[in-house]
KOLTOR-950825 format. One record per residue (C-alpha): residue number from 1; x, y, z. Coordinates in nm, 2 decimals, decimal comma, padded with zeros to 4 digits, always signed. Example, Ala and Ser with C-alpha at 12.3 -4.5 7.8 and 13.67 -1.06 7.14 Angstrom:
KOLTOR-950825
@i=1	X=+01,23	Y=-00,45	Z=+00,78
@i=2	X=+01,37	Y=-00,11	Z=+00,71
//
This chain:
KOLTOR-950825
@i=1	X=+09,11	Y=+08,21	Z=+10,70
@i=2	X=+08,94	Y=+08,50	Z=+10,50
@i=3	X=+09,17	Y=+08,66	Z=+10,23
@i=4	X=+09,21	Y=+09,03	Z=+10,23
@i=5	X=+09,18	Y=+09,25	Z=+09,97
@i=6	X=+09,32	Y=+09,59	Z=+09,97
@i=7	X=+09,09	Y=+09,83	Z=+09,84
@i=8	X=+09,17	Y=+10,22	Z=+09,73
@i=9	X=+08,82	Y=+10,50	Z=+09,81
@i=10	X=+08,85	Y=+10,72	Z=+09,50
@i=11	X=+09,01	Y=+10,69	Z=+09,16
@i=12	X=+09,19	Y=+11,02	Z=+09,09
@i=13	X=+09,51	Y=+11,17	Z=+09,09
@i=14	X=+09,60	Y=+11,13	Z=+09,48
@i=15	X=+09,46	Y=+10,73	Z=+09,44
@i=16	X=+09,77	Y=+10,69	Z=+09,15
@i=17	X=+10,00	Y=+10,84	Z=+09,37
@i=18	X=+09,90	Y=+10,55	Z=+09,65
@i=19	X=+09,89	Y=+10,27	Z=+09,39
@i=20	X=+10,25	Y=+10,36	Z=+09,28
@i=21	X=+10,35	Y=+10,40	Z=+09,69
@i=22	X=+10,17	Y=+10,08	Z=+09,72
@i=23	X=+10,35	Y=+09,87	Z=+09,48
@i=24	X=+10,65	Y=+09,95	Z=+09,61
@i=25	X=+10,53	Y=+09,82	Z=+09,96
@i=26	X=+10,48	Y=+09,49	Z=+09,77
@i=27	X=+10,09	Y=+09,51	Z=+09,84
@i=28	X=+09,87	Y=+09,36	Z=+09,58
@i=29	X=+09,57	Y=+09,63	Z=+09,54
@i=30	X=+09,20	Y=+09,47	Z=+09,44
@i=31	X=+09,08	Y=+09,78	Z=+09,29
@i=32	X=+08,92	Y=+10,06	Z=+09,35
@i=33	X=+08,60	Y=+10,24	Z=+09,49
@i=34	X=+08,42	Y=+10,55	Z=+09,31
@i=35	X=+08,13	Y=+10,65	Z=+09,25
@i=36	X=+08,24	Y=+10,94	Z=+09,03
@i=37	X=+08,03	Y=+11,02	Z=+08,71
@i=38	X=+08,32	Y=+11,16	Z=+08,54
@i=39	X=+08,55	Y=+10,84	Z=+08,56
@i=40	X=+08,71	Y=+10,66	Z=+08,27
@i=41	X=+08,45	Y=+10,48	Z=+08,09
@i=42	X=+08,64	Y=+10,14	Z=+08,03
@i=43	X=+08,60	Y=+10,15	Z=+08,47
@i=44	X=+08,97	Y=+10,14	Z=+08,55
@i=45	X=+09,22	Y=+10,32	Z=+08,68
@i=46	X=+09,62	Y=+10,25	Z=+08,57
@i=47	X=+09,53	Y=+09,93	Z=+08,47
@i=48	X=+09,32	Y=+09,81	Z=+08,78
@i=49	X=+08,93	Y=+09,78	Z=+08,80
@i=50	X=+08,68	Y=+10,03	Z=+08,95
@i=51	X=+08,47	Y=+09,80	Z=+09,16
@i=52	X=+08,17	Y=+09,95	Z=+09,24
@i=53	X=+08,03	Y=+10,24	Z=+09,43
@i=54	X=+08,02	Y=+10,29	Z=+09,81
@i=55	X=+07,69	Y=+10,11	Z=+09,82
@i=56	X=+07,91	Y=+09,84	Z=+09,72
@i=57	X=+08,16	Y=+09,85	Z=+09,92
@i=58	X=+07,93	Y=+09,82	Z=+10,20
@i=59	X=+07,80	Y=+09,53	Z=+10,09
@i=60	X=+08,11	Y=+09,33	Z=+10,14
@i=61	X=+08,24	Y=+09,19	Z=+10,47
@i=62	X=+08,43	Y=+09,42	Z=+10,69
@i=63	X=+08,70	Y=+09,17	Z=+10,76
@i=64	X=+08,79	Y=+09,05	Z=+10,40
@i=65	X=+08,87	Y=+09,44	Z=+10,33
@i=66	X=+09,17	Y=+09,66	Z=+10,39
@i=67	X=+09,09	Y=+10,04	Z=+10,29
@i=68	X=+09,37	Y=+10,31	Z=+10,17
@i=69	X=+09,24	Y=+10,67	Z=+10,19
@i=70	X=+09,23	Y=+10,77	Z=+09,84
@i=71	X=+09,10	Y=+11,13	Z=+09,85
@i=72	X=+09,36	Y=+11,39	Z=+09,86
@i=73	X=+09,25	Y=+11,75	Z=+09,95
@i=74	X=+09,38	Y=+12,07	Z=+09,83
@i=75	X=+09,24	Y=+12,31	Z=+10,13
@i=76	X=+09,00	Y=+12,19	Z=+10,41
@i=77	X=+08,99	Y=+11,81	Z=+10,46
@i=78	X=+08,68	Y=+11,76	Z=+10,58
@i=79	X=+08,57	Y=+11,52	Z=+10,27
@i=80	X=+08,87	Y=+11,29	Z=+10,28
@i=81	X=+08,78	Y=+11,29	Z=+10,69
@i=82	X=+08,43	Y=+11,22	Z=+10,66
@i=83	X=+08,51	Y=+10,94	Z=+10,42
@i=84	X=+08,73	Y=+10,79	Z=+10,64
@i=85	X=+08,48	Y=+10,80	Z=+10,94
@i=86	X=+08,22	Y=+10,70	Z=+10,73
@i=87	X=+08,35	Y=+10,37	Z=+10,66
@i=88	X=+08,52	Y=+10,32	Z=+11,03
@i=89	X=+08,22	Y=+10,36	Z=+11,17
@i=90	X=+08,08	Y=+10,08	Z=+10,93
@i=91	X=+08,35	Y=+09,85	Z=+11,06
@i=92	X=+08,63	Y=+09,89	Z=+10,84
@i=93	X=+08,98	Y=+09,88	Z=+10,90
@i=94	X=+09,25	Y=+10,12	Z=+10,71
@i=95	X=+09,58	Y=+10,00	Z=+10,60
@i=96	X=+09,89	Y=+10,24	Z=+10,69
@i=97	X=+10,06	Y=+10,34	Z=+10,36
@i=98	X=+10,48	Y=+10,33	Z=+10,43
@i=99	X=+10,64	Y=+10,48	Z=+10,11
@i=100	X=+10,99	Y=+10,25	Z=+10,14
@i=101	X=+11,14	Y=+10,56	Z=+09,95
@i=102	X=+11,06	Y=+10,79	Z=+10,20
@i=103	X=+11,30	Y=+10,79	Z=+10,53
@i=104	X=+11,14	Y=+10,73	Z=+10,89
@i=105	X=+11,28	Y=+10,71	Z=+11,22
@i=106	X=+11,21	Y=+10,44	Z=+11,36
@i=107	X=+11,05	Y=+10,59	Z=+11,68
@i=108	X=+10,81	Y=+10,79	Z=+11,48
@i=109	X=+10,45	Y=+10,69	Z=+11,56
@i=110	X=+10,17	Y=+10,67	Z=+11,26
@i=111	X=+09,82	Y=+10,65	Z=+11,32
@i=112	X=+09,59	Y=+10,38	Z=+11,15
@i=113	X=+09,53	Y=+10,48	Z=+10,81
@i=114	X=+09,89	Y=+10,74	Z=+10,78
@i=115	X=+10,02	Y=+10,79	Z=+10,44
@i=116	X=+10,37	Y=+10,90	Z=+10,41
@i=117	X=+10,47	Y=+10,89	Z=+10,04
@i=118	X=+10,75	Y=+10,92	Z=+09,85
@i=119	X=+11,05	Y=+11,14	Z=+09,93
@i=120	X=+10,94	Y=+11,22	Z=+10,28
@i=121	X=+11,16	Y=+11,26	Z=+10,59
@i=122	X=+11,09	Y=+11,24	Z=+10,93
@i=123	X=+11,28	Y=+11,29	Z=+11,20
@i=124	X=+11,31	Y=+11,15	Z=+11,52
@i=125	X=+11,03	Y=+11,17	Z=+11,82
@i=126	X=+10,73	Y=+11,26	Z=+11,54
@i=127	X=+10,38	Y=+11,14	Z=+11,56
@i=128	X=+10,13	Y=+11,15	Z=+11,27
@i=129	X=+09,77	Y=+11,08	Z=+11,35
@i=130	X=+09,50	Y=+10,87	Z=+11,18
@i=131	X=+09,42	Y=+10,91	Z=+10,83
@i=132	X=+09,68	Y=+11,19	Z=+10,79
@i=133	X=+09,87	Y=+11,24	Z=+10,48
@i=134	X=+10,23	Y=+11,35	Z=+10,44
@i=135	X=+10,29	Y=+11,40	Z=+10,09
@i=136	X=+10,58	Y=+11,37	Z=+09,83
@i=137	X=+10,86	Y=+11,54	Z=+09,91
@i=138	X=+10,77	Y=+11,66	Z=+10,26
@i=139	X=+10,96	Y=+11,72	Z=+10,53
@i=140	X=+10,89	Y=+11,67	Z=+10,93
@i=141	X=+11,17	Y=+11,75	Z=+11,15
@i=142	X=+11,22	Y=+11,66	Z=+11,53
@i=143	X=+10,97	Y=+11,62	Z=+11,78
@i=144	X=+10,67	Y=+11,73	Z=+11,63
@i=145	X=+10,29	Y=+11,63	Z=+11,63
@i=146	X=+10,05	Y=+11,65	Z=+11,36
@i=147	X=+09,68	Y=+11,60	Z=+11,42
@i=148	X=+09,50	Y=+11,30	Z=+11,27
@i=149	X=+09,30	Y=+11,37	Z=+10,92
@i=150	X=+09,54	Y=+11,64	Z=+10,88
@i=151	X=+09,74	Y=+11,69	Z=+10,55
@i=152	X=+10,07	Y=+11,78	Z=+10,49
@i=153	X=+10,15	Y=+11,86	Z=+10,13
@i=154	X=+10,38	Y=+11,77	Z=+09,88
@i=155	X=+10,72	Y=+11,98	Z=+09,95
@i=156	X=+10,64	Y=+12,14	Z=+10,31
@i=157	X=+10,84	Y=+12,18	Z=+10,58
@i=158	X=+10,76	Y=+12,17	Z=+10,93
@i=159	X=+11,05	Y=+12,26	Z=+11,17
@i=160	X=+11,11	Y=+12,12	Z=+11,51
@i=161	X=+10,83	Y=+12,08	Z=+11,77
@i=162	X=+10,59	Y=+12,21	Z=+11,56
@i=163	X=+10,20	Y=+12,13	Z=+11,68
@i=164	X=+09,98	Y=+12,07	Z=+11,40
@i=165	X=+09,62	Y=+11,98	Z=+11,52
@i=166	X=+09,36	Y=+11,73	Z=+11,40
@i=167	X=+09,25	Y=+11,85	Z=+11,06
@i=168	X=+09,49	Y=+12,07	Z=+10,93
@i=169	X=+09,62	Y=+12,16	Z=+10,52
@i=170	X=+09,98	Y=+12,28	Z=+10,48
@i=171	X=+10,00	Y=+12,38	Z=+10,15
@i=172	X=+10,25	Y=+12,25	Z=+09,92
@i=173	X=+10,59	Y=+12,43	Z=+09,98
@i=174	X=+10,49	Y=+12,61	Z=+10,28
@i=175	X=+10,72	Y=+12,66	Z=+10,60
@i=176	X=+10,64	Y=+12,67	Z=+10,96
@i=177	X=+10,90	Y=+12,72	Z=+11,21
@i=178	X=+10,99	Y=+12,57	Z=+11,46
@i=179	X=+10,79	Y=+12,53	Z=+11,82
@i=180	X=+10,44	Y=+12,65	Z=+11,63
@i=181	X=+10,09	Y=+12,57	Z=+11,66
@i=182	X=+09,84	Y=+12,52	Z=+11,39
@i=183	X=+09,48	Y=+12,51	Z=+11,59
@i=184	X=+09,23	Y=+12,29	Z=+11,49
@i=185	X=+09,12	Y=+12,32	Z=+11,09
@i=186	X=+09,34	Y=+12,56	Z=+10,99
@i=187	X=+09,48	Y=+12,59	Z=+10,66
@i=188	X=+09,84	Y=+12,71	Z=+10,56
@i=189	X=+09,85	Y=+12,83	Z=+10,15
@i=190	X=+10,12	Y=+12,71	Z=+09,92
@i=191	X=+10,45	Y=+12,86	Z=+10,01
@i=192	X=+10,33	Y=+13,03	Z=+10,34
@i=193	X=+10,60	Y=+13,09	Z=+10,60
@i=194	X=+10,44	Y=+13,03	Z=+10,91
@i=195	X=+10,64	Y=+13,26	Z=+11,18
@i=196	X=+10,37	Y=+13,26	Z=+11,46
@i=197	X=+10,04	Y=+13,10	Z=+11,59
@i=198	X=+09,76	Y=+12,99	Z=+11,38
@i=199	X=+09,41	Y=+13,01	Z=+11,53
@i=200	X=+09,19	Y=+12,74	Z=+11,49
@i=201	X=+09,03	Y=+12,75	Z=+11,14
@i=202	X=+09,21	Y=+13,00	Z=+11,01
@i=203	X=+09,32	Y=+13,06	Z=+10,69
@i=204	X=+09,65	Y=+13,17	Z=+10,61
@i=205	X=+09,89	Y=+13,29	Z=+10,32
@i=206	X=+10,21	Y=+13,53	Z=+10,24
@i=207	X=+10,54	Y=+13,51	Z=+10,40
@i=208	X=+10,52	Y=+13,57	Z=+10,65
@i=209	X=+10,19	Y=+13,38	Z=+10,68
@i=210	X=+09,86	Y=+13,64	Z=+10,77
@i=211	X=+09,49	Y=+13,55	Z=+10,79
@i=212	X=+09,31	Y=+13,61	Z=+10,54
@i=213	X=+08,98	Y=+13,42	Z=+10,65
//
């Protein structure tokens, strides 16, 4: 039977946050991926070893390998979602990152490649999609439905039956009431109250939340 190493893409700040989530989860992490010119120089990252490059990473068998998402984003997450299809498309699989100090319902649904991190809660009936991230701190209430490669970050709140399409940022500490849609792409700034519809890739910020872009 092949062993399989878990393996983190990227080495920076949202990667730490994952290893520490990850420990926790009892999962033993190989390394890490990055082809970053700016890395440490001794090639590691809290004490575990920067592998290689992409390039590298390709060159290993898809089956021995369990990826974690390592690329936060801080607006638009097009990077940490072409990343992830990058590597799915090559035939790799993505392991779901459970915080067991965050608190889940247990008839919540997550998407291959999820991360719900430390301090979360999520309320019954929610579904997160593929390669989504619900930060520290976050909080999901009742029947909602967040888009895969979306991000929810650290401190947000997203009231009941909220709609949050595929590709979505909601800025730290921003608020969206409840029964809303965020279209496709869209992007909520830090502490924006979000009182009524977001278009597709629109940008918004204020309270309440306008578009700016």
């Amino acid at each position: 039977m092949t062993e399989v190493s878990v393996i983190i893409l990227g080495a920076g700040g949202h990667a730490k946050v994952l290893l520490a989530a990850l420990a926790r989860m009892g999962q033993n992490v190989a390394g890490l991926v990055d082809g970053n010119p700016g890395l440490p120089q001794d090639g590691y990252c809290m004490g575990l070893p920067i592998l290689g490059d992409d390039t590298w990473l390709l060159s290993r068998p898809v089956e021995s390998v369990r990826l974690v998402n390592g690329l936060g984003s801080t607006g638009p997450t097009a990077a940490r979602t072409g990343l992830y299809q990058r590597f799915k498309a090559a035939g790799f699989a993505f392991l779901t990152v459970l915080d067991p100090e965050s608190r889940v319902e247990p008839d919540c649904c997550l998407g291959e490649g999820a991360q719900v991190l430390k301090g979360v809660l999520i309320q019954p009936g929610v579904r997160i999609g593929a390669n989504t991230i619900v930060n520290t701190g976050a909080i999901i209430d009742h029947d909602c439905t967040i888009g895969e490669n979306s991000h929810i970050a650290s401190g947000a709140v997203l009231s009941g039956g909220v709609w949050v399409g595929m590709g979505c940022h909601v800025g730290a500490g921003a608020v969206v009431r409840q029964g809303i849609e965020l279209g496709e792409g869209a992007v909520v700034g830090a502490g924006g109250v979000v009182v009524s519809r977001v278009p597709a890739g629109a940008v918004v910020y204020g309270n309440p939340a306008r578009v700016v872009k």
